[in-house]
Every structure is written in structure tokens, then in C-alpha cells.
C-alpha positions as CSV (number, residue, x, y, z in Angstrom):
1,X,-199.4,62.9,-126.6
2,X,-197.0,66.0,-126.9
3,X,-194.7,67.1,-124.0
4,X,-195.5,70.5,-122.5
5,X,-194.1,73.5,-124.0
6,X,-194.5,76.6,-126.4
7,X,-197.4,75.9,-128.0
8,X,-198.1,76.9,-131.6
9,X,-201.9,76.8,-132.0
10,X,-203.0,77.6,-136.1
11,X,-206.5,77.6,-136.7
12,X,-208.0,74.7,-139.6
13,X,-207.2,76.4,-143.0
14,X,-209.3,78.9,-144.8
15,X,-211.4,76.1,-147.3
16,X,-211.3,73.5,-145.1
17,X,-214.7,71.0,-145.3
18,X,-216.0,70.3,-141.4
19,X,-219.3,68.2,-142.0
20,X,-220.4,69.5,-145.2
21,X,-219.2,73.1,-144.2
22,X,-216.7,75.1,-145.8
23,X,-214.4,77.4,-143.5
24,X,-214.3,80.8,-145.3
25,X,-212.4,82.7,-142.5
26,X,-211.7,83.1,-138.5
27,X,-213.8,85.3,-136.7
28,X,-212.9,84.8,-133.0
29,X,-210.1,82.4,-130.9
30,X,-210.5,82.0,-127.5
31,X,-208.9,80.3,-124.5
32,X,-211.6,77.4,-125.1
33,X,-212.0,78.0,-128.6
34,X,-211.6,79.1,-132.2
35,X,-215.0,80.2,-134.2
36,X,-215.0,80.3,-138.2
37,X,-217.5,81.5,-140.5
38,X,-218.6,79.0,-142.4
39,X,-220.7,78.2,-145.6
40,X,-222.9,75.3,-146.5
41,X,-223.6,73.9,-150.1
42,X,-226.4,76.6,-150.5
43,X,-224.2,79.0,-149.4
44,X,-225.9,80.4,-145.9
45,X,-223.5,81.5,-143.7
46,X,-223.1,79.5,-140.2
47,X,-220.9,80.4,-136.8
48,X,-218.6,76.7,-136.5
49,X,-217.1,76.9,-133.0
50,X,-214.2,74.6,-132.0
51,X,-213.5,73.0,-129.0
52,X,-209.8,73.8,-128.6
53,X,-208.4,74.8,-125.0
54,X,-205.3,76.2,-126.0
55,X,-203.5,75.7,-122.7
56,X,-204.5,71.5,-122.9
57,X,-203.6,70.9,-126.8
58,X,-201.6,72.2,-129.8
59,X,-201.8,72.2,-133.5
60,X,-198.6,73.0,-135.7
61,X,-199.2,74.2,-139.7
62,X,-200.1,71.7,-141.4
63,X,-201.7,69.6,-139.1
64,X,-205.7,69.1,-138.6
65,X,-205.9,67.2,-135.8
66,X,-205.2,68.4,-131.9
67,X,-202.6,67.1,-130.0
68,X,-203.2,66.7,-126.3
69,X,-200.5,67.7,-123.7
70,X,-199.3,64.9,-121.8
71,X,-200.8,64.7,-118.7
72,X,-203.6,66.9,-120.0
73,X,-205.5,64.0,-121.0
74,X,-208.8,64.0,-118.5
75,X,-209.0,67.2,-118.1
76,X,-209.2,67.9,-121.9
77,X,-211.8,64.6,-122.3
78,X,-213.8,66.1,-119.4
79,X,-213.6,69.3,-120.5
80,X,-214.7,68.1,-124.0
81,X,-217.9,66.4,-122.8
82,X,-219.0,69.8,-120.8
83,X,-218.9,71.2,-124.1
84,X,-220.8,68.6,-126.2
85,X,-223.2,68.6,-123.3
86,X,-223.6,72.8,-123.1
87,X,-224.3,72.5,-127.0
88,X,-227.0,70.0,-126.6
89,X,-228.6,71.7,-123.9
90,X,-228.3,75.0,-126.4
91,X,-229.7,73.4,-129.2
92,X,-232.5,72.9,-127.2
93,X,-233.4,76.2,-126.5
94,X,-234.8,78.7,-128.9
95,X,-234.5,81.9,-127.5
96,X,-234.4,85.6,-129.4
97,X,-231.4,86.6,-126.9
98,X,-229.6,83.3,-126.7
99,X,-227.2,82.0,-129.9
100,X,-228.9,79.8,-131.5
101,X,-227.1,76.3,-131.8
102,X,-228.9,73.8,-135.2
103,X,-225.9,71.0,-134.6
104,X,-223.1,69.7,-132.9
105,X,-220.8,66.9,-134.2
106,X,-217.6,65.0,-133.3
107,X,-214.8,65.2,-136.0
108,X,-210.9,65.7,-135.7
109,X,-210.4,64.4,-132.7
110,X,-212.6,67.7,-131.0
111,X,-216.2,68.7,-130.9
112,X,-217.5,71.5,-133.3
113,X,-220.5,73.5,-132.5
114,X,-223.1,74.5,-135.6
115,X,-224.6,78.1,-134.9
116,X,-226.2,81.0,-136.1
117,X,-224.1,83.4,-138.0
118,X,-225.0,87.0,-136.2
119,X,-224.2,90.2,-137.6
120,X,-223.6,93.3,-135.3
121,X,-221.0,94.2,-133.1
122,X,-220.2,93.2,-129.4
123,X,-221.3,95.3,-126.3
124,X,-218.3,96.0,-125.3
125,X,-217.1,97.3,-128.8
126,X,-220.8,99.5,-128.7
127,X,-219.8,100.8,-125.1
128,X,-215.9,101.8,-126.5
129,X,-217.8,104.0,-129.6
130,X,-220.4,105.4,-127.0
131,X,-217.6,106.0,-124.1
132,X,-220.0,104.9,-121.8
133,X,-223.2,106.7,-120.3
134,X,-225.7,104.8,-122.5
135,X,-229.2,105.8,-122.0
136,X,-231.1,104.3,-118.9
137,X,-233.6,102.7,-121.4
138,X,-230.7,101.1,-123.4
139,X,-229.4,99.7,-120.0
140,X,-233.1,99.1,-118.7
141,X,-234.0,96.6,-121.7
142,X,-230.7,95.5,-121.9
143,X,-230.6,94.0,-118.5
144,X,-234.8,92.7,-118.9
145,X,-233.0,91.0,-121.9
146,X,-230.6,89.6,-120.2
147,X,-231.9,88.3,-117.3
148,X,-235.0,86.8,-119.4
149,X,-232.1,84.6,-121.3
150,X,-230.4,83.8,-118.0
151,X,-233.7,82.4,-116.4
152,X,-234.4,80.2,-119.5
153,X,-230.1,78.8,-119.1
154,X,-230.8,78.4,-115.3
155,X,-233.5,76.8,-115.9
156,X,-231.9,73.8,-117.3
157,X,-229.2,74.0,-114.8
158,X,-226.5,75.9,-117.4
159,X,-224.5,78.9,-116.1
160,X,-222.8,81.0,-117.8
161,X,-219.9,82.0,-115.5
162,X,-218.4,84.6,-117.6
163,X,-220.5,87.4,-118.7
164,X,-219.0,90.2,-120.0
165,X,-219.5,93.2,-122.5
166,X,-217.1,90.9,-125.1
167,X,-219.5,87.6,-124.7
168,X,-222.8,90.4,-125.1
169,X,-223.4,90.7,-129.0
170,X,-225.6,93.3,-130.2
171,X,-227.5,92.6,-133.9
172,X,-227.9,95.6,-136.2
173,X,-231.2,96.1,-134.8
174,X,-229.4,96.4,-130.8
175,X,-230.9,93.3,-129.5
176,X,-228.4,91.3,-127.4
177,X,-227.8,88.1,-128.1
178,X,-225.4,86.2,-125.3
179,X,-222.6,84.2,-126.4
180,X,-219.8,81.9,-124.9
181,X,-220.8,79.7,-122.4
182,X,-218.1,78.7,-119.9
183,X,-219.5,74.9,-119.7
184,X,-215.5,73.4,-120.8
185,X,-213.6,76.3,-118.9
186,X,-215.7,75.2,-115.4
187,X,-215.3,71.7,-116.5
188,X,-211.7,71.7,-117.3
189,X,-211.2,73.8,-113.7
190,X,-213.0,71.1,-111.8
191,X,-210.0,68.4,-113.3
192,X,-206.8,70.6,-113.3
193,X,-205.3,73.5,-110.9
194,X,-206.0,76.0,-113.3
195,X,-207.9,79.0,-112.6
196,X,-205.9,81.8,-114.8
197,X,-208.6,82.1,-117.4
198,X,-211.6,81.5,-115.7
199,X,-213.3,84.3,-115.1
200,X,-213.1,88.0,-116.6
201,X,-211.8,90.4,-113.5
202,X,-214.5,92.9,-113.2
203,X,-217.4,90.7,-113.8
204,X,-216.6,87.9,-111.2
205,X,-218.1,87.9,-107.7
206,X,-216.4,87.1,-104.7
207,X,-217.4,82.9,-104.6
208,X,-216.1,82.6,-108.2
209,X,-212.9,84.2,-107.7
210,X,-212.4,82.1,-104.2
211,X,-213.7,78.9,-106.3
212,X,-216.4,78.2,-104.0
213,X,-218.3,76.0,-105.7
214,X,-220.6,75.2,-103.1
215,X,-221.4,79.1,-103.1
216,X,-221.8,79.5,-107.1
217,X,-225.2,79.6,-108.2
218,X,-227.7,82.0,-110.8
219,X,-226.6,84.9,-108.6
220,X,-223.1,84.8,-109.6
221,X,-224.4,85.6,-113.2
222,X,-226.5,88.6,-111.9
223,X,-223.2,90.0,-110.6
224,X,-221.8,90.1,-113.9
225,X,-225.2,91.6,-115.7
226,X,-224.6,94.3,-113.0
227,X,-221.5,94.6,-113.5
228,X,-222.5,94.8,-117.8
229,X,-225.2,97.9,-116.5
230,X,-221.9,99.5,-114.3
231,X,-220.0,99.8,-117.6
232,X,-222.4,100.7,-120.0
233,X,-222.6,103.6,-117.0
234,X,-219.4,104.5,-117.0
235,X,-217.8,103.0,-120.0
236,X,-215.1,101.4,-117.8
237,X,-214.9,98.3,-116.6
238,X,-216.2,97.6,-112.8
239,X,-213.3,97.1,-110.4
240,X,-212.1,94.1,-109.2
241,X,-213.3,92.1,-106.4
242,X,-210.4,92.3,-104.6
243,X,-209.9,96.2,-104.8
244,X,-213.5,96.1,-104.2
245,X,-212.9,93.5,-100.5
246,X,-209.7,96.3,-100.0
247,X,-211.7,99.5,-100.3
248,X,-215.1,99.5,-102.3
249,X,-215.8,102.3,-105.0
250,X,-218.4,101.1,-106.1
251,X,-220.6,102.8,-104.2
252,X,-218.9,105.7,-104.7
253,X,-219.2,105.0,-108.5
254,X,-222.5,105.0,-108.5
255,X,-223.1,108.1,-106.4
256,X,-221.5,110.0,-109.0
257,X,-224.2,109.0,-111.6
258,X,-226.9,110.6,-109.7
259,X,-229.1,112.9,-112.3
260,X,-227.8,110.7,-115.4
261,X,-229.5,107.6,-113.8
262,X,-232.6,107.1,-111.4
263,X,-232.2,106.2,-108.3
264,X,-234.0,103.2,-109.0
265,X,-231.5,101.5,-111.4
266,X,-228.8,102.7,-109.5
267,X,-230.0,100.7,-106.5
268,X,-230.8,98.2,-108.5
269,X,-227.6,97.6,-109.6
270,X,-226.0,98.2,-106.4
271,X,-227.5,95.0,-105.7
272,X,-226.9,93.1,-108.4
273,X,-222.9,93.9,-107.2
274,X,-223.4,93.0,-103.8
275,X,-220.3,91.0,-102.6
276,X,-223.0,89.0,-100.7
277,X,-224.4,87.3,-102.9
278,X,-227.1,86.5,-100.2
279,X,-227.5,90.1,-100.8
280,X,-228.1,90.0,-104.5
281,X,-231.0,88.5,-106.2
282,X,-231.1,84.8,-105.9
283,X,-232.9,84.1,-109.4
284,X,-233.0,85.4,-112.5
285,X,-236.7,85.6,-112.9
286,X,-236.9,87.5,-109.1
287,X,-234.3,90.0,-111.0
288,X,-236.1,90.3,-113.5
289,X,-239.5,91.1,-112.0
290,X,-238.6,93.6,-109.7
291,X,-236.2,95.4,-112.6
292,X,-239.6,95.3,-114.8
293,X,-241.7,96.7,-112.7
294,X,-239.7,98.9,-111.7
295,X,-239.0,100.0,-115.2
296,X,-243.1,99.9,-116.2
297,X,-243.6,102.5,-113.2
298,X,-241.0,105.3,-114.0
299,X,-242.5,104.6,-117.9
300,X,-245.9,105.7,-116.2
301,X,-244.3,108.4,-114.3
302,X,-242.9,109.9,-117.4
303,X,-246.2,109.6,-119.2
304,X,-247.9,111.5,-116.6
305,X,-245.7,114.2,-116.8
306,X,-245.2,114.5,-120.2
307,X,-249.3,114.7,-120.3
308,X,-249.3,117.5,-117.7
């Protein structure tokens, strides 16, 4: 086990055979992470993500294998078997808006994850090119989308914990697909007092920032799909929670986007971004009930009055 210090993290070389697959370049490194794309011997194209928590472990040129930090031990095991777990749990669900895991292994001292190779561009990259103020029926099936992924990870007791326009990918065709689940980072928070990187200011509610576990639930992912609807509104990010505790704009926010947005998304969301989160939603599927039908009675409306 290495001594703390500067660490000097390389990726596993472009070529390099994982399992059969070949890496043909990095696509994304996170605090948690790195992702390559990846080929197999019929050359389809797979997402290969790493388990590699940069602040627990370092990897010099040259070398393959991680190298724990001393004294970073359990919380890099622990955080390791939340990840081998979330992945199982994915693989088991097939869902159009959720990536799609086929297989997880254990090589290298770390745990890869085997998953669909998406093509598209993240939300947050769309909301950049758009500058914000999407349409309300871009928002309105974003969110359905969403929340319809969320109930089905709820459901077998997964949160996310840090949604964001960056972990939102949108295929070619615009459906959202939601990636990077936070299964190590809570894990690895659990062992270590270590909260820099785990959660997205913006998109975290007040009982995640205050690590209140007790308090975190499916409601503290609604905040953040709010928070995902506030800036594809505005094409900012929302403000933090504790400008919000200080002096809330939010509200204010919001009131500005009267005429752009009905008043019955914009209420919506106001809830969603209650700092109560007694006050928000309490499930996904409740979200995503009321947000339908509220969606299938302004489609009605319209229709009316476009047939007058």
C-alpha cells in the first residue's frame, strides 16, 4: 500500500485486452471512475467502466494494477462492493432510459462494468448549445422520462444521489438515457470523512448536503430532476442550497418564466425544489402521475383550441 500523496492517476493503455475487450480510447474519468470505449472480437462497440476512486488509489505509467492508499483500504473494498453490487442490480434491469449494463467482472485488482455504448450528447452539453429555455414539451417528457427510470431504480432500493445535466445522456433521437450511479461514492462516504465530491452543488437537497442519512430517500432524487427542469429553463445551473437556506431565488427564478412556461410546470417544479423534502413528492411514481396528468390535460386544452 502507497503512502498518501500527489497522485498520478493514467488511465489502462489504448489496446489494452480487459476480458476479451479491447480498449480503443477514454471517453470519460470521473472521481469514481474512468470509462473506455471498447471493442469485442466482432468488433461491436461496448462502454467498459472502471472502478477507480481517484482520491483512494493511484496508478503511475506503466502500471496496470491500482494501488491503494494506506489507510484507504476499507473504504476502497467497501466502496468496491457498492459498485459490483449497483452493477448487478443494473444488469438486471432493462429499461429504454436506464444504461444498459450485459456484464460485470473482477480483474486488475478493481471491478469493470460491461455497458451499452450510447451515442448522443449529454444534457447538459444540449442545454449549453440551446442556452437554455427548452420547450415545455422537451422538459415535460424529459422529466415523465426521468422519473419513470427513477421509480424502476427505487424500486430495487438504488438511488442515484447525483443527478445532473452531465450524468443525463441524450441519444441522437433525444431520448434520455441516465448514467452514473453514486452506489461507490455513498458507499465510500459511509467509511471515510469525505464528503468533497459527493454531490453536484445545485442539484443536492438540503438532507444530502447535511449528510442526513436517516432523511435521504427517492425524494432527494426528485430534487435534482427539478433542479434538471430549472436549468433546461434557464440554462444555468439552480443555486445552491445554502444560498437558497440564506435567501431563496428560486422562487423568484421561476416567477420570471411566467408566459414561457405554464403555470402548471412551474409549480410543479417548485415542488420538486422544495427544501422540505416533506414538501416534495415522496415517490417517483406519485411524481410522475401528477406531472402526466397534468401534462395529458394542457395536451387536451391545446387540442381544443387549436379545433376552435
Amino acid at each position: 500500500m502507497k503512502e498518501g500523496g500527489e497522485h498520478q492517476n493514467v488511465p489502462l493503455p489504448v489496446g489494452w485486452l480487459v476480458e476479451g475487450y479491447r480498449i480503443r480510447a477514454l471517453v470519460a474519468r470521473g472521481g469514481f471512475s474512468f470509462v473506455y470505449l471498447v471493442k469485442d472480437r466482432e468488433g461491436r462497440s461496448f462502454a467498459l467502466k472502471e472502478y477507480f476512486p481517484h482520491e483512494l488509489v493511484t496508478r503511475a505509467p506503466k502500471e496496470i494494477e491500482p494501488t491503494v492508499v494506506a489507510g484507504k483500504e476499507k473504504a476502497f473494498l467497501f466502496g468496491l462492493k457498492c459498485f459490483f453490487d449497483e452493477g448487478r442490480t443494473l444488469g438486471q434491469i432493462n429499461h429504454p432510459n436506464i444504461i444498459r449494463v450485459y456484464n460485470l467482472f473482477r480483474t486488475f485488482e478493481t471491478v469493470f462494468l460491461l455497458m451499452a455504448y450510447e451515442e448522443g450528447m449529454s444534457l447538459h452539453e444540449y442545454i449549453r448549445s440551446k442556452k437554455g429555455r427548452l420547450r415545455e414539451t422537451f422538459i415535460r417528457v424529459l422529466m415523465l422520462r426521468l422519473l419513470a427510470a427513477l421509480r424502476e431504480v427505487h424500486a430495487r432500493k438504488l438511488l442515484h444521489l447525483d443527478l445532473k445535466p452531465a450524468n443525463v445522456f441524450l441519444r441522437r433521437g433525444g431520448e434520455p438515457v441516465i448514467l452514473d450511479f453514486g452506489s461507490a461514492r455513498q458507499g465510500i462516504a459511509r467509511e471515510i470523512e469525505w464528503v468533497r465530491t459527493m454531490f453536484t452543488p445545485g442539484y443536492a437537497p438540503p438532507e444530502q448536503i447535511e449528510a442526513k442519512r436517516e432523511r435521504i430517500g427517492p425524494w432527494t432524487d426528485l430534487y435534482a430532476v427539478g433542479g434538471i427542469a430549472l436549468a433546461c429553463m434557464t440554462g444555468s445551473s439552480p443555486p445552491r442550497v445554502e444560498e437558497r437556506l440564506s435567501g431563496d431565488s428560486v422562487p423568484q427564478r421561476l416567477a420570471a418564466l411566467r408566459g414561457h412556461y405554464s403555470e402548471e410546470l412551474l409549480a410543479f417544479v417548485a415542488e420538486m425544489l422544495a427544501l422540505d423534502p416533506q414538501q416534495r413528492p415522496q415517490s417517483a411514481y406519485q411524481a410522475y402521475k401528477r406531472l402526466s396528468e397534468s401534462s395529458f390535460a394542457l395536451t387536451r386544452m391545446h387540442t381544443e383550441v387549436v379545433g376552435e
